[in-house]
C-alpha positions, 0 to 999 in steps of 0.5 A, a space after each residue: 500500500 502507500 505508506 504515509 510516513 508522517 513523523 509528527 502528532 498525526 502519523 496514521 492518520 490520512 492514509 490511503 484507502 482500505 484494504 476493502 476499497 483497493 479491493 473492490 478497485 481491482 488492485 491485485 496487490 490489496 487482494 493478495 493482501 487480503 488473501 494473505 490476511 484471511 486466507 489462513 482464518 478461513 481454512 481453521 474455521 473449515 477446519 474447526 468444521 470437522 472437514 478435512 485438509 483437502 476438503 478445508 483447502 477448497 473451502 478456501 478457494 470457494 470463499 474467495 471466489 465468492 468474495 470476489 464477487 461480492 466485495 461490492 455488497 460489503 457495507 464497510 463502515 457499517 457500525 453493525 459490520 466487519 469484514 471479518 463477520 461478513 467474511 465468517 457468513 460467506 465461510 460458513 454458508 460455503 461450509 453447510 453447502 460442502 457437508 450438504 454435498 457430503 450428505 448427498 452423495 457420499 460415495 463420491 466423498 474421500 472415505 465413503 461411509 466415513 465421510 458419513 460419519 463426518 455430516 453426523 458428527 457436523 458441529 451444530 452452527 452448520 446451516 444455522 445462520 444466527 451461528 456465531 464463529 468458531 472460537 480461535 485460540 490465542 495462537 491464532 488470533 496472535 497470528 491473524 493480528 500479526 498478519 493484519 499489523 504488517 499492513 500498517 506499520 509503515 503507516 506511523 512513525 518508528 516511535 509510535 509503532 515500537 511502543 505499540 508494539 511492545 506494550 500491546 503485543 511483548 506485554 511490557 508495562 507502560 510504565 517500562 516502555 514510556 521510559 525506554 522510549 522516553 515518552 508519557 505512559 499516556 503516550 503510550 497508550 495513545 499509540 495502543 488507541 491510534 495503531 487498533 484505531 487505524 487497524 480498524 479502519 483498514 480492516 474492520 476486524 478489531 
C-alpha cells in the first residue's frame, strides 16, 4: 500500500484507502493482501468444521471466489459490520453447502461411509445462520493480528509503532516502555488507541 510516513502528532492518520476499497478497485496487490490476511482464518474455521485438509483447502478457494464477487455488497463502515463477520457468513454458508454435498452423495466423498460419519458428527452452527464463529485460540488470533499489523506499520512513525508494539503485543508495562522510549505512559497508550484505531479502519476486524 502507500505508506504515509508522517513523523509528527498525526502519523496514521490520512492514509490511503482500505484494504476493502483497493479491493473492490481491482488492485491485485490489496487482494493478495487480503488473501494473505484471511486466507489462513478461513481454512481453521473449515477446519474447526470437522472437514478435512483437502476438503478445508477448497473451502478456501470457494470463499474467495465468492468474495470476489461480492466485495461490492460489503457495507464497510457499517457500525453493525466487519469484514471479518461478513467474511465468517460467506465461510460458513460455503461450509453447510460442502457437508450438504457430503450428505448427498457420499460415495463420491474421500472415505465413503466415513465421510458419513463426518455430516453426523457436523458441529451444530452448520446451516444455522444466527451461528456465531468458531472460537480461535490465542495462537491464532496472535497470528491473524500479526498478519493484519504488517499492513500498517509503515503507516506511523518508528516511535509510535515500537511502543505499540511492545506494550500491546511483548506485554511490557507502560510504565517500562514510556521510559525506554522516553515518552508519557499516556503516550503510550495513545499509540495502543491510534495503531487498533487505524487497524480498524483498514480492516474492520478489531
Amino acid at each position: 500500500m502507500s505508506a504515509t510516513n508522517d513523523k509528527g502528532d498525526n502519523d496514521g492518520e490520512g492514509t490511503s484507502k482500505s484494504l476493502i476499497q483497493r479491493v473492490r478497485s481491482n488492485d491485485q496487490d490489496a487482494w493478495d493482501t487480503l488473501c494473505g490476511i484471511y486466507g489462513p482464518l478461513v481454512y481453521e474455521w473449515a477446519r474447526k468444521s470437522g472437514l478435512k485438509k483437502h476438503d478445508s483447502e477448497d473451502i478456501v478457494q470457494e470463499v474467495f471466489r465468492r468474495v470476489a464477487t461480492r466485495v461490492s455488497d460489503f457495507e464497510h463502515g457499517n457500525s453493525n459490520s466487519t469484514f471479518r463477520g461478513w467474511l465468517w457468513t460467506i465461510c460458513r454458508n460455503s461450509i453447510t453447502d460442502r457437508y450438504r454435498k457430503l450428505a448427498g452423495d457420499p460415495a463420491q466423498a474421500e472415505g465413503g461411509s466415513f465421510a458419513m460419519e463426518r455430516v453426523q458428527n457436523a458441529p451444530d452452527w452448520i446451516g444455522n445462520e444466527d451461528a456465531s464463529e468458531p472460537e480461535l485460540s490465542s495462537k491464532e488470533e496472535a497470528a491473524l493480528l500479526r498478519r493484519a499489523l504488517k499492513l500498517i506499520e509503515n503507516d506511523f512513525a518508528a516511535h509510535t509503532w515500537q511502543a505499540f508494539w511492545e506494550f500491546t503485543i511483548e506485554g511490557i508495562s507502560a510504565k517500562d516502555v514510556a521510559h525506554k522510549a522516553g515518552m508519557s505512559e499516556s503516550g503510550v497508550r495513545q499509540a495502543k488507541f491510534r495503531v487498533l484505531a487505524r487497524l480498524k479502519e483498514e480492516l474492520g476486524i478489531f
